[in-house]
PyMOL commands that place a pseudoatom at each C-alpha (Angstrom):
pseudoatom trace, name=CA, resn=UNK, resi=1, chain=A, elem=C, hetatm=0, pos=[0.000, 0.000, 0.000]
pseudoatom trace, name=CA, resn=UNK, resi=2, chain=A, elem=C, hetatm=0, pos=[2.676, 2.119, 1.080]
pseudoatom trace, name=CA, resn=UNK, resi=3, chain=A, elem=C, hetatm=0, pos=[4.517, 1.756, -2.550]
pseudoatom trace, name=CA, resn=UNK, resi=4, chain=A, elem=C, hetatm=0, pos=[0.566, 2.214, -4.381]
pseudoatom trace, name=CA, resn=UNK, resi=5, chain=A, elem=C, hetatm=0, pos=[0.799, 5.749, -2.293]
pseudoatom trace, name=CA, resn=UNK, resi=6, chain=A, elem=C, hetatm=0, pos=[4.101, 6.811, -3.429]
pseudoatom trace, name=CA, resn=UNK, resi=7, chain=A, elem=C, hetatm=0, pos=[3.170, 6.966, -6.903]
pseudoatom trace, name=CA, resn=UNK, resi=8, chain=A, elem=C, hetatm=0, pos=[0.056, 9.685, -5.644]
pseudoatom trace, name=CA, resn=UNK, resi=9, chain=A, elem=C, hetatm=0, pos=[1.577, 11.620, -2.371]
pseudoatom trace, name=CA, resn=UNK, resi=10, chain=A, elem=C, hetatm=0, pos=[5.775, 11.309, -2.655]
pseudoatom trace, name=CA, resn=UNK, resi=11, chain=A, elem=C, hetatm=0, pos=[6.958, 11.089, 1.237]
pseudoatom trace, name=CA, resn=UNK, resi=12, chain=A, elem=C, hetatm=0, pos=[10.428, 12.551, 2.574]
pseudoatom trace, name=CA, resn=UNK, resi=13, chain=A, elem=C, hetatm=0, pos=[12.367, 11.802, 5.582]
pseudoatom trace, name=CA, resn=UNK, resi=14, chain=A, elem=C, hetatm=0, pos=[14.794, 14.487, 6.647]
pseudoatom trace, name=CA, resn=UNK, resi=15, chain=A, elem=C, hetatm=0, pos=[17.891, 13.624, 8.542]
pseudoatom trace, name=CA, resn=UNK, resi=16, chain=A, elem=C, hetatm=0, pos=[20.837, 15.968, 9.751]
pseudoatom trace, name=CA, resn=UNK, resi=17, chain=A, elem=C, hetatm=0, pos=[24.350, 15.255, 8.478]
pseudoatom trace, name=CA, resn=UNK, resi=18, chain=A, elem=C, hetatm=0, pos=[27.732, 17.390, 10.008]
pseudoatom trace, name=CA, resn=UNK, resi=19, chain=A, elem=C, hetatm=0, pos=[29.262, 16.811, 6.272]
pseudoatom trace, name=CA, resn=UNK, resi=20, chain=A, elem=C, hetatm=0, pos=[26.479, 17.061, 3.776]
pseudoatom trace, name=CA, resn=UNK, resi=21, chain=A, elem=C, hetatm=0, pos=[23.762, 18.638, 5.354]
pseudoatom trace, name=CA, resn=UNK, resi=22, chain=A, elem=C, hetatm=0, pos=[20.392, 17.621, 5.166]
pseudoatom trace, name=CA, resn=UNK, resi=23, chain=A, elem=C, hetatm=0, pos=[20.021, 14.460, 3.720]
pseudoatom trace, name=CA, resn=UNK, resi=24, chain=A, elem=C, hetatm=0, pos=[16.521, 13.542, 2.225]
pseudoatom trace, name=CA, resn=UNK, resi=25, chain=A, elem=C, hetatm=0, pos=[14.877, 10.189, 1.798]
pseudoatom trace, name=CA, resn=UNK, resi=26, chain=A, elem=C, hetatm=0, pos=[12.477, 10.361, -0.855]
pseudoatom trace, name=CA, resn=UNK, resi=27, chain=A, elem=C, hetatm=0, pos=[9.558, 7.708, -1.454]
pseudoatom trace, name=CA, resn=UNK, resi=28, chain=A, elem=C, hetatm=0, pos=[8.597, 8.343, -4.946]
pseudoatom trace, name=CA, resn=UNK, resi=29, chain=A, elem=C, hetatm=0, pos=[6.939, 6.482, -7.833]
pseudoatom trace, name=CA, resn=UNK, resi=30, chain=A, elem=C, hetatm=0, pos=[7.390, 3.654, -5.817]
pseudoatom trace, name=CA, resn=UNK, resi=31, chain=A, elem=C, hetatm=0, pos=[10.995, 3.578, -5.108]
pseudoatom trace, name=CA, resn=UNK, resi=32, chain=A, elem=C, hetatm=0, pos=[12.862, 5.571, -2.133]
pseudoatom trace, name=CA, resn=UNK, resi=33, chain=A, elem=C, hetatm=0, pos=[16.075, 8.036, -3.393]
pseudoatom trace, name=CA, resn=UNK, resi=34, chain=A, elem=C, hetatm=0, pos=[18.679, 9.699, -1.178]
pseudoatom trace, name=CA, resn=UNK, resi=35, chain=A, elem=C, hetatm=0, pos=[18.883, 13.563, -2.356]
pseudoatom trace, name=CA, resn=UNK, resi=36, chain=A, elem=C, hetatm=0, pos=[21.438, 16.297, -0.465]
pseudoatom trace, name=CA, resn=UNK, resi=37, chain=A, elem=C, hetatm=0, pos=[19.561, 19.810, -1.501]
pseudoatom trace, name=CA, resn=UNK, resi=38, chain=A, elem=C, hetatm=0, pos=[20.760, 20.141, -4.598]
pseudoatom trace, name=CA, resn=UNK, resi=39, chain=A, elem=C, hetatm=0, pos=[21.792, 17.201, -5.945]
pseudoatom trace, name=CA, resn=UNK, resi=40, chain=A, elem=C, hetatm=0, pos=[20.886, 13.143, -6.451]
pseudoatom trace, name=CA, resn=UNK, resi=41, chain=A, elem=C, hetatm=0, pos=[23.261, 10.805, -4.156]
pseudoatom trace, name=CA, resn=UNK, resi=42, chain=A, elem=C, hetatm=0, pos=[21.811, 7.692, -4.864]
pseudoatom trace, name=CA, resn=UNK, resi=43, chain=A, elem=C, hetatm=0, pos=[18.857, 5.559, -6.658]
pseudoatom trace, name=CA, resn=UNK, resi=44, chain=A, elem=C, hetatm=0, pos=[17.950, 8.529, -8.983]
pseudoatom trace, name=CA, resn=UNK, resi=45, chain=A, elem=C, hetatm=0, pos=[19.585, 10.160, -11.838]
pseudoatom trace, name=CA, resn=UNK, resi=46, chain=A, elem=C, hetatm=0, pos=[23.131, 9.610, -10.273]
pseudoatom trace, name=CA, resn=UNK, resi=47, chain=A, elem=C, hetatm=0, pos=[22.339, 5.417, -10.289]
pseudoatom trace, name=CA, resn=UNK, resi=48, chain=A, elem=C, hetatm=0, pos=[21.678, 5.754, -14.148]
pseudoatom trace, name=CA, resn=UNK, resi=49, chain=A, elem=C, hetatm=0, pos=[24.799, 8.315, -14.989]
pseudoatom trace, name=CA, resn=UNK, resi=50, chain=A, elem=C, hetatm=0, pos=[26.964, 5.798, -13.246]
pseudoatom trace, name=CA, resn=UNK, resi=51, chain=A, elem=C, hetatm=0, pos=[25.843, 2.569, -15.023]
pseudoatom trace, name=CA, resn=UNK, resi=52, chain=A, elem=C, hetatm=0, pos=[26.769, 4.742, -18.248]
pseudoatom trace, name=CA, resn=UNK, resi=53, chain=A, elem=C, hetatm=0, pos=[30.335, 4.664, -17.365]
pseudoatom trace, name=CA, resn=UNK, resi=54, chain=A, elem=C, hetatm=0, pos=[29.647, 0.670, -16.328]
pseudoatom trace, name=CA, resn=UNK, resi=55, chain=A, elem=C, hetatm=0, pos=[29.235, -0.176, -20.017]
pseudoatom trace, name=CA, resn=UNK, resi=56, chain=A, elem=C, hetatm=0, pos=[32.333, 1.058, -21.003]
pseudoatom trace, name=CA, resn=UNK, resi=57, chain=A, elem=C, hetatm=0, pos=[34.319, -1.552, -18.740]
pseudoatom trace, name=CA, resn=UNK, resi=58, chain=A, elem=C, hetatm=0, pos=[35.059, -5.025, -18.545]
pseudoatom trace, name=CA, resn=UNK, resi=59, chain=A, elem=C, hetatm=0, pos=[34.010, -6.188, -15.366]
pseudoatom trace, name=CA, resn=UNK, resi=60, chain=A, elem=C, hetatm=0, pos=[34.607, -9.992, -16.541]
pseudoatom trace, name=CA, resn=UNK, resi=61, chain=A, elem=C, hetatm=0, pos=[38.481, -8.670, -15.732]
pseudoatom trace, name=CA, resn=UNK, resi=62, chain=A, elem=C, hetatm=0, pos=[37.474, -7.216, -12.394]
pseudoatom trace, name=CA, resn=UNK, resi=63, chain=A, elem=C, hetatm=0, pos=[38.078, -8.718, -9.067]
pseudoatom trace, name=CA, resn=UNK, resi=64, chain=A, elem=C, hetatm=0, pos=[38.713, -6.521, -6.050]
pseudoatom trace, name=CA, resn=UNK, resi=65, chain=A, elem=C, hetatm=0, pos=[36.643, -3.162, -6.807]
pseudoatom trace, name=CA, resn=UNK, resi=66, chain=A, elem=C, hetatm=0, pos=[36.949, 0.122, -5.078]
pseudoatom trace, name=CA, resn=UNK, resi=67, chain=A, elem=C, hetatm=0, pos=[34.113, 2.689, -5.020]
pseudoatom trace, name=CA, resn=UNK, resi=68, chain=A, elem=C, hetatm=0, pos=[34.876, 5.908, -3.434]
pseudoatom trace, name=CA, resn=UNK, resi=69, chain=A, elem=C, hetatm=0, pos=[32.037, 7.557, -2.498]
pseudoatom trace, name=CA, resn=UNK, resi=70, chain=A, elem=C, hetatm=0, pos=[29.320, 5.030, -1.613]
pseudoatom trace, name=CA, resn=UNK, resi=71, chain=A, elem=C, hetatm=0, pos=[26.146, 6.837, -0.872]
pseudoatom trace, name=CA, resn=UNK, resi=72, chain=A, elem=C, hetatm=0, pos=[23.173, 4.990, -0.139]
pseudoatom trace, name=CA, resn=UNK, resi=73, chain=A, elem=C, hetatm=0, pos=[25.008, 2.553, -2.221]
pseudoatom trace, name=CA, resn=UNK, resi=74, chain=A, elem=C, hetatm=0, pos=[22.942, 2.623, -5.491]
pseudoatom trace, name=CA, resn=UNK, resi=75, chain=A, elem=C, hetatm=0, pos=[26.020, 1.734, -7.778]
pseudoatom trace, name=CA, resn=UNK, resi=76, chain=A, elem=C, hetatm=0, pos=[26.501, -1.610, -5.593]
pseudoatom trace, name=CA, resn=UNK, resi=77, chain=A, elem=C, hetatm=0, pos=[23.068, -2.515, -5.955]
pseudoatom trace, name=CA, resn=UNK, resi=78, chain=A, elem=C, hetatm=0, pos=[23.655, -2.356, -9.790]
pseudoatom trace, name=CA, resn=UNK, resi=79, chain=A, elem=C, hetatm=0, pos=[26.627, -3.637, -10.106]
pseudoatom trace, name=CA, resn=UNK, resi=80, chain=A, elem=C, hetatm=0, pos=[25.112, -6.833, -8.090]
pseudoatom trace, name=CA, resn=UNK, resi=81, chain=A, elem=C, hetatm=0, pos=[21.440, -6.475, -9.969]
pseudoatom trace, name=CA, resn=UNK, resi=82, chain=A, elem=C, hetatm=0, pos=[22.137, -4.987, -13.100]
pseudoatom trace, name=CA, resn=UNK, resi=83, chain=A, elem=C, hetatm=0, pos=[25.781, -6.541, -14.334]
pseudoatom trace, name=CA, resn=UNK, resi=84, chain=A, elem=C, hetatm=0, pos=[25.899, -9.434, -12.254]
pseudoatom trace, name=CA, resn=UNK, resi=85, chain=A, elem=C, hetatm=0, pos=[29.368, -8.289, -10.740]
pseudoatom trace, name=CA, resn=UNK, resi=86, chain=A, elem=C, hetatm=0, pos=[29.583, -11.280, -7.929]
pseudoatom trace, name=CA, resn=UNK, resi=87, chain=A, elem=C, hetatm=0, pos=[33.439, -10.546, -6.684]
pseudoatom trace, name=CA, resn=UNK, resi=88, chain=A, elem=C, hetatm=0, pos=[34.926, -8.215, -4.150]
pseudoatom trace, name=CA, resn=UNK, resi=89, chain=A, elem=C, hetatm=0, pos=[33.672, -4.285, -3.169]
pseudoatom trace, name=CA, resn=UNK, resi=90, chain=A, elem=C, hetatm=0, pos=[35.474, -2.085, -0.997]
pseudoatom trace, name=CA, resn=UNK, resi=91, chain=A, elem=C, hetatm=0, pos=[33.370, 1.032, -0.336]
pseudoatom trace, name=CA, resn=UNK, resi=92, chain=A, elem=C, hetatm=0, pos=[34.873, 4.275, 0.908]
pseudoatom trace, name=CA, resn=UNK, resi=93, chain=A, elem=C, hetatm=0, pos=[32.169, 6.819, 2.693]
pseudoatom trace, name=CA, resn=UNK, resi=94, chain=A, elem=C, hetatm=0, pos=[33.107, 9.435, 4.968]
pseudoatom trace, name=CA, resn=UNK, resi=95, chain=A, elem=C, hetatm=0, pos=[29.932, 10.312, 6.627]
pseudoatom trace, name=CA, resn=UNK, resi=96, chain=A, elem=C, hetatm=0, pos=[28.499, 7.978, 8.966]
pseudoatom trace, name=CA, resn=UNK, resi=97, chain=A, elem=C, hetatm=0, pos=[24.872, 9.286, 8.063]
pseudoatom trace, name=CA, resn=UNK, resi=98, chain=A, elem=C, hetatm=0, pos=[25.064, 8.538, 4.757]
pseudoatom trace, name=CA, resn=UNK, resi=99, chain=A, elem=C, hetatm=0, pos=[26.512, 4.659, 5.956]
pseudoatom trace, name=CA, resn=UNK, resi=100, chain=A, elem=C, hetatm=0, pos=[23.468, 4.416, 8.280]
pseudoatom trace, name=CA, resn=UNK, resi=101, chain=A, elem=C, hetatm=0, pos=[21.022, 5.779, 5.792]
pseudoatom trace, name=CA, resn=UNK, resi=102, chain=A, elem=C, hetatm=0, pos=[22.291, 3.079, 3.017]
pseudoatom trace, name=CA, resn=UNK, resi=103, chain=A, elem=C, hetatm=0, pos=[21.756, 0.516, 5.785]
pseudoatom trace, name=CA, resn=UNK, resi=104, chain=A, elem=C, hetatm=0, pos=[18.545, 1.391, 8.093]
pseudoatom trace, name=CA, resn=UNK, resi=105, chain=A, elem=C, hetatm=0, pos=[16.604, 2.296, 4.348]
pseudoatom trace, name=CA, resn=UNK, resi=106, chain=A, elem=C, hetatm=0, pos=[18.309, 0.502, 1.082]
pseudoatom trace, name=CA, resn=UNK, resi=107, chain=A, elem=C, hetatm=0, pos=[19.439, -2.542, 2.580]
pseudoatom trace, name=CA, resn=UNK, resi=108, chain=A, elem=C, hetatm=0, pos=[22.656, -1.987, 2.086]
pseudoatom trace, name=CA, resn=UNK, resi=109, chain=A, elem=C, hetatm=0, pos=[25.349, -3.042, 4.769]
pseudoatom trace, name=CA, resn=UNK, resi=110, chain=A, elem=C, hetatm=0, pos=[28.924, -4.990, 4.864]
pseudoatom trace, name=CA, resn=UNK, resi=111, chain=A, elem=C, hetatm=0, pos=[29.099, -8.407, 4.344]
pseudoatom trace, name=CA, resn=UNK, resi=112, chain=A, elem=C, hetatm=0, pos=[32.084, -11.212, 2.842]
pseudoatom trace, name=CA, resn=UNK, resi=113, chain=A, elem=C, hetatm=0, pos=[31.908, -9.609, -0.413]
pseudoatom trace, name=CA, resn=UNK, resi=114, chain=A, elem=C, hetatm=0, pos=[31.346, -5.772, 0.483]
pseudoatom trace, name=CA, resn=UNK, resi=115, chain=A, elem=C, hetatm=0, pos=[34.038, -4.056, 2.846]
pseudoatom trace, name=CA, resn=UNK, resi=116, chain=A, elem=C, hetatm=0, pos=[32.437, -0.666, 4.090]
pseudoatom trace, name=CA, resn=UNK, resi=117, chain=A, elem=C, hetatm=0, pos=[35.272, 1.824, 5.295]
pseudoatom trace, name=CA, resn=UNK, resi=118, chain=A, elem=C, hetatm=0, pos=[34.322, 5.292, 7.187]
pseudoatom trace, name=CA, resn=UNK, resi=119, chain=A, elem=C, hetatm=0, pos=[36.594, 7.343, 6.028]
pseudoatom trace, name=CA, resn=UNK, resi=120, chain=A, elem=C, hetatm=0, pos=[38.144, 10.326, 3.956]
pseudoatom trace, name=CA, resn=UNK, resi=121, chain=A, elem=C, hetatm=0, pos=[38.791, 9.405, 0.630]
pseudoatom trace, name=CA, resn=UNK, resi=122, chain=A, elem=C, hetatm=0, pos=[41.993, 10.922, -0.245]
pseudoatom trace, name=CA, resn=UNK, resi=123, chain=A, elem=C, hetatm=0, pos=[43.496, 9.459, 3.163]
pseudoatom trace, name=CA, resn=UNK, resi=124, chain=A, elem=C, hetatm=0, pos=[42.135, 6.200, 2.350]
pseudoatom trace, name=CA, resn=UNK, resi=125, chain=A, elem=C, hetatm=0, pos=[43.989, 6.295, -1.039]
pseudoatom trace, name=CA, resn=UNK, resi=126, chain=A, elem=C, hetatm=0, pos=[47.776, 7.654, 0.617]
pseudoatom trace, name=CA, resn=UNK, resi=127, chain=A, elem=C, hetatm=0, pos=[47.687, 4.856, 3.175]
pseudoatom trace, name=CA, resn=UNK, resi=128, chain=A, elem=C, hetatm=0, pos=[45.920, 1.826, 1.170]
pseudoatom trace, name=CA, resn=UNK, resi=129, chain=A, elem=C, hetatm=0, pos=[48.182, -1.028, -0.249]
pseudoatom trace, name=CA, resn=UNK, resi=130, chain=A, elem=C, hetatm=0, pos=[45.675, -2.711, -1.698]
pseudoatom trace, name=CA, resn=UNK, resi=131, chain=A, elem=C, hetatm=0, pos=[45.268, -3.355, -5.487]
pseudoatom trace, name=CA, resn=UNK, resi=132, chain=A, elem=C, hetatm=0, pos=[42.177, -2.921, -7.288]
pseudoatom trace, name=CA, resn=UNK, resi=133, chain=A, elem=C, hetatm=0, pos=[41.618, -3.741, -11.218]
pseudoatom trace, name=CA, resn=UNK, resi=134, chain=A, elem=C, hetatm=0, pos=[38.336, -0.994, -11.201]
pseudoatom trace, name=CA, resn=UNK, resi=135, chain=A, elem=C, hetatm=0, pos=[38.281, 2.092, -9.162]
pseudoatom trace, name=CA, resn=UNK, resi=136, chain=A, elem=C, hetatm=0, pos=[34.901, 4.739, -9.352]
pseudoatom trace, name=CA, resn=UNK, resi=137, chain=A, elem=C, hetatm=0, pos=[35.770, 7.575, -8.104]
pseudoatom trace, name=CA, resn=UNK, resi=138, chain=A, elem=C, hetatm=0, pos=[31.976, 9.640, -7.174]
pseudoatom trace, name=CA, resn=UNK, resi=139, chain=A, elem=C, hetatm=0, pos=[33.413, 12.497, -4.627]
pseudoatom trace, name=CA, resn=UNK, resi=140, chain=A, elem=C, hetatm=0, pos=[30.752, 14.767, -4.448]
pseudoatom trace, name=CA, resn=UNK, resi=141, chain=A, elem=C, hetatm=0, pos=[29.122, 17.034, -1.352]
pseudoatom trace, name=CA, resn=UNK, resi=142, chain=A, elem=C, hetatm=0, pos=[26.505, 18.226, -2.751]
pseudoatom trace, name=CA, resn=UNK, resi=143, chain=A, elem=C, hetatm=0, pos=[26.722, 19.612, -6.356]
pseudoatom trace, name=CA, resn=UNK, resi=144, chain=A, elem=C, hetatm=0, pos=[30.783, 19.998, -5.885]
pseudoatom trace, name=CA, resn=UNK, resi=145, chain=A, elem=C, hetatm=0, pos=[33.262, 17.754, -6.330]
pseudoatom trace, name=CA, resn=UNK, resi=146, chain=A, elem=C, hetatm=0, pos=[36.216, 19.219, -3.539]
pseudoatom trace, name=CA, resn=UNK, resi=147, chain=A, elem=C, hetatm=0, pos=[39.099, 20.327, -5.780]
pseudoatom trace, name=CA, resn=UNK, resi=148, chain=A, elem=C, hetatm=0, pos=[41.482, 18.254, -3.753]
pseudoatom trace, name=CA, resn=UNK, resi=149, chain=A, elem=C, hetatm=0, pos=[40.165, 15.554, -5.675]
pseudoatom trace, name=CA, resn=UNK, resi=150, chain=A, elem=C, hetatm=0, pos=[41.532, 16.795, -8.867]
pseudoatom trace, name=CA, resn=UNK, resi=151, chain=A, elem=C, hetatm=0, pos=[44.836, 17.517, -7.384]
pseudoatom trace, name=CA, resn=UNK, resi=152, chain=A, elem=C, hetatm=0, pos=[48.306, 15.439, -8.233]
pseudoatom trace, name=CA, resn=UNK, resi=153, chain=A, elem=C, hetatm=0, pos=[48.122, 13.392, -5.080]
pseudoatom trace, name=CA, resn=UNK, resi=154, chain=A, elem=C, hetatm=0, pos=[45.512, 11.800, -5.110]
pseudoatom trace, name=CA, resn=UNK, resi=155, chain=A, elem=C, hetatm=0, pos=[45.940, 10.865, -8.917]
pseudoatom trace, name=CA, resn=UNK, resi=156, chain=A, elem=C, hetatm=0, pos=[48.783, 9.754, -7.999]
pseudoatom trace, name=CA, resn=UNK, resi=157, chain=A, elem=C, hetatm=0, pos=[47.975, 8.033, -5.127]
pseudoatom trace, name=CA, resn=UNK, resi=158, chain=A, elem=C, hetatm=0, pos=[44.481, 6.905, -6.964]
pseudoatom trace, name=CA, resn=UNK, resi=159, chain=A, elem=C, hetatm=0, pos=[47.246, 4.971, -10.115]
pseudoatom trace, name=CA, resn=UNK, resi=160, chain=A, elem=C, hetatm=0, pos=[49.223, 3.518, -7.803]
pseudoatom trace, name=CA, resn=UNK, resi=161, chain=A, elem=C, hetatm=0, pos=[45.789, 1.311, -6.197]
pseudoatom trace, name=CA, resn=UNK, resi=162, chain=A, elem=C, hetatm=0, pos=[44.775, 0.622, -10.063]
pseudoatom trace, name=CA, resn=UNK, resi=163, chain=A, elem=C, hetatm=0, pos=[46.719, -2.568, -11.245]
pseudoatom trace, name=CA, resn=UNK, resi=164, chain=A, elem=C, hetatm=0, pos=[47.975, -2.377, -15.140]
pseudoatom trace, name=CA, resn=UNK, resi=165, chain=A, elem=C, hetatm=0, pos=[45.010, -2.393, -17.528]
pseudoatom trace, name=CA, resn=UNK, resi=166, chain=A, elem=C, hetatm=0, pos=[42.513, -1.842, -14.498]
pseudoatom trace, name=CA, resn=UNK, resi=167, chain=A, elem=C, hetatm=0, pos=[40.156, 0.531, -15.430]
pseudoatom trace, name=CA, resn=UNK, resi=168, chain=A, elem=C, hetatm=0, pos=[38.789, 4.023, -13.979]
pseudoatom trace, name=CA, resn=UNK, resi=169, chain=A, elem=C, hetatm=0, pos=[35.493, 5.972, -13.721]
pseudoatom trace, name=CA, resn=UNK, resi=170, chain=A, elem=C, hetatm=0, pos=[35.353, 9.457, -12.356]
pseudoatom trace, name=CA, resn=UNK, resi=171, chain=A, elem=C, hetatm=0, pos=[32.450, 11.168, -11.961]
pseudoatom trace, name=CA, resn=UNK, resi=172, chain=A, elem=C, hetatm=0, pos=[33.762, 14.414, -12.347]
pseudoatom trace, name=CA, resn=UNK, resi=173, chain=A, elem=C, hetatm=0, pos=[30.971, 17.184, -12.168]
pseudoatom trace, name=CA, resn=UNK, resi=174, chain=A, elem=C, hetatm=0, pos=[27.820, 18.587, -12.984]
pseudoatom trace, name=CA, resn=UNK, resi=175, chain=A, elem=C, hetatm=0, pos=[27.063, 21.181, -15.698]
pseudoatom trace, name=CA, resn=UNK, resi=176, chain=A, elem=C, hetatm=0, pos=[31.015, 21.910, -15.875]
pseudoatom trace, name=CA, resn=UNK, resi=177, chain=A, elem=C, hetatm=0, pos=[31.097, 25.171, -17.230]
pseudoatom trace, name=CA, resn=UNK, resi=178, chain=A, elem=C, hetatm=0, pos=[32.755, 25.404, -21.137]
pseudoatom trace, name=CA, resn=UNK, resi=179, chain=A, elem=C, hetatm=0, pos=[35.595, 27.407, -19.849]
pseudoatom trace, name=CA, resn=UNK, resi=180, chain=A, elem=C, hetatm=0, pos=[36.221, 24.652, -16.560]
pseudoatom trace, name=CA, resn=UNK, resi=181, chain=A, elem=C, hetatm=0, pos=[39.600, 23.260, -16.666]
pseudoatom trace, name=CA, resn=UNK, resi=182, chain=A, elem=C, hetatm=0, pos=[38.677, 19.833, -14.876]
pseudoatom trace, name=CA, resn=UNK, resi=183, chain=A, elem=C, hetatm=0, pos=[39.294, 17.672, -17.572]
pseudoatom trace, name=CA, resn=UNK, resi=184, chain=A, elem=C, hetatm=0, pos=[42.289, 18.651, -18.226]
pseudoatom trace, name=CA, resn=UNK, resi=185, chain=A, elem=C, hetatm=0, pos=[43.763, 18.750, -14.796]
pseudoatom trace, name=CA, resn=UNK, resi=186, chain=A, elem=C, hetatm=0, pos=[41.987, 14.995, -13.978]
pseudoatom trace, name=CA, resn=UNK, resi=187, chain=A, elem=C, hetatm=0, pos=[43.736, 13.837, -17.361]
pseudoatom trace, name=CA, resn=UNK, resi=188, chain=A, elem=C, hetatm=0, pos=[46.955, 15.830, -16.433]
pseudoatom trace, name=CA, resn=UNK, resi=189, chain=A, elem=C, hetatm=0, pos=[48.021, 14.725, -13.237]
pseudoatom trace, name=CA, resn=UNK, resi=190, chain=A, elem=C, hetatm=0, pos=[47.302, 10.890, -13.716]
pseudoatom trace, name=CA, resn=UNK, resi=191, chain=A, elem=C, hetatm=0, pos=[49.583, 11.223, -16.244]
pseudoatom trace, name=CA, resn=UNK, resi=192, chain=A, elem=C, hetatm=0, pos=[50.601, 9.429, -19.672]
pseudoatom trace, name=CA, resn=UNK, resi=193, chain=A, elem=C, hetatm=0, pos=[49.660, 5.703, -18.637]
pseudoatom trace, name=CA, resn=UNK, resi=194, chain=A, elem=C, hetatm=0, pos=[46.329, 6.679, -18.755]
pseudoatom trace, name=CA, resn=UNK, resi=195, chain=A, elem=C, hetatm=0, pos=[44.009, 7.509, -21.880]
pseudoatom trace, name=CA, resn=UNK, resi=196, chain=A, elem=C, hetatm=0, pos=[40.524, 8.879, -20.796]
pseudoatom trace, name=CA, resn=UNK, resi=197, chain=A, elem=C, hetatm=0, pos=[37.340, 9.334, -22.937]
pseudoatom trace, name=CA, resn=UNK, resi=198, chain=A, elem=C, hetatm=0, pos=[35.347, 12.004, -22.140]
pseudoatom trace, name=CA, resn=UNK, resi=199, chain=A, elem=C, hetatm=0, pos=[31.009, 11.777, -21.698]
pseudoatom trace, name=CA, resn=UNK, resi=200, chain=A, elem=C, hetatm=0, pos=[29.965, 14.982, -21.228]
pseudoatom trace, name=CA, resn=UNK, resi=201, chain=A, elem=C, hetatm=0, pos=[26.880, 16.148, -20.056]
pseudoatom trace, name=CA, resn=UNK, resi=202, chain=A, elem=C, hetatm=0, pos=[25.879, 12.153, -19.401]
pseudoatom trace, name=CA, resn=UNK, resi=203, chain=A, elem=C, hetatm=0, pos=[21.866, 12.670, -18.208]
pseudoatom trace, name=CA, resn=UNK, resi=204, chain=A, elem=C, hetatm=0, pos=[21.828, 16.023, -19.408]
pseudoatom trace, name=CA, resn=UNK, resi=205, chain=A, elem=C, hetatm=0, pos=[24.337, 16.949, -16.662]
pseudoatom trace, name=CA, resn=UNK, resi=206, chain=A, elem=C, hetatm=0, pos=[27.611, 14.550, -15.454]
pseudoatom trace, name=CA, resn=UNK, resi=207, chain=A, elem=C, hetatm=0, pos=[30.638, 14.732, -17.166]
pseudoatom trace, name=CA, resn=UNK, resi=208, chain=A, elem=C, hetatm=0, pos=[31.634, 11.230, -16.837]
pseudoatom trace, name=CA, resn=UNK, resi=209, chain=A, elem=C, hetatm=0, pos=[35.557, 10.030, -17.044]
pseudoatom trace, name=CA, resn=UNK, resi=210, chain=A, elem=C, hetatm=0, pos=[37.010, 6.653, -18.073]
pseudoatom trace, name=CA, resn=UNK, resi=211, chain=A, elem=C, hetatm=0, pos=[39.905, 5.270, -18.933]
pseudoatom trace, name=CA, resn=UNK, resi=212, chain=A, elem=C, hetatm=0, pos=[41.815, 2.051, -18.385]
pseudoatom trace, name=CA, resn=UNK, resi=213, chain=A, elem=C, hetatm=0, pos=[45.543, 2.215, -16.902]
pseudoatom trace, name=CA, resn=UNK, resi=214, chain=A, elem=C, hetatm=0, pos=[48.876, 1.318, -18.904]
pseudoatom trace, name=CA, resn=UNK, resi=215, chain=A, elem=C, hetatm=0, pos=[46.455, 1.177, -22.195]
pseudoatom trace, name=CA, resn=UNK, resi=216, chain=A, elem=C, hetatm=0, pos=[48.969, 2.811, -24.622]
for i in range(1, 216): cmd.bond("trace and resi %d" % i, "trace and resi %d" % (i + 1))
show_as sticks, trace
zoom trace
């Protein structure tokens, strides 16, 4: 009944995050999405923009997978649902709220196959030793993606996780502006042993990144 509803009268939960704000659970047209105030997290437009850039891998070649940036984990759900991607996830969120939202109202919570870590991204990436062969990088508060994710270290830091011929996705903004620079600053500072293709405006609104390492 509750689903029938959502389709007539869309419900929101509000809950209070230190690091993004308000966070808003939508039940809409029977399906619940995580919104900050600006911008789609997860199970909306974001989902879809992010399954674009899943197309352009092969995750046959993919074992140990790092997403940075889970959200209410949409892209896990799809890469279980939608592409059948069985093998390892390691999931890097910094805000607890958004780790207790994806658990308490999408079902989604550790287990063998799905490692969840709290914590900052780019520290993650310096201190990590692990070796991944696909890495999604989908950084965002709000409609920003903070510039120190464009910077040298973590690109650098980012390559040196990504085995040889392991692929990359980085969702790297929204509405970039024609005179933004982030494309070539992303493509700059991981430097010449990686090739990206660019999807702009991938919804009407992501400019996605991809590219697969030591592809030259």
């Amino acid at each position: 009944m509750k689903k029938l509803f959502s389709y007539l009268w869309p419900s929101t939960r509000r809950f209070s995050s230190e690091i993004n704000g308000i966070l808003e659970v939508t039940y809409i047209n029977g399906k619940k999405v995580l919104d900050t105030k600006n911008a789609n997290y997860s199970y909306g437009s974001l989902q879809k923009i992010l399954e674009i850039g899943l197309t352009k891998v092969d995750l046959n070649k993919v074992d140990n997978l790092l997403l940075l940036g889970m959200g209410g984990g949409s892209i896990i759900k799809s890469l279980r649902e939608t592409f059948d991607y069985k093998n390892n996830i390691v999931a890097v969120e910094i805000d607890p709220q958004i780790i207790n939202i994806a658990k308490a109202e999408f079902a989604v919570s550790a287990s063998e196959k799905l490692q969840i870590v709290e914590e900052d991204a780019f520290q993650f990436v310096k201190n990590s030793k692990d070796q991944f062969q696909l890495i999604i990088i989908d950084l965002f508060i709000d409609t920003e993606v903070p510039p120190i994710f464009f910077g040298k270290e973590f690109c650098i830091n980012v390559s040196k996780l990504l085995q040889t011929e392991g692929y990359l996705i980085f969702n790297a903004g929204i509405n970039l502006a024609k005179t933004s620079k982030t494309i070539e600053t992303v493509s700059t500072n991981f430097g010449s042993d990686f090739q990206f293709q660019h999807y702009k405006k991938v919804q009407g609104t992501n400019t996605l990144l991809v590219a697969q390492k030591g592809s030259l």
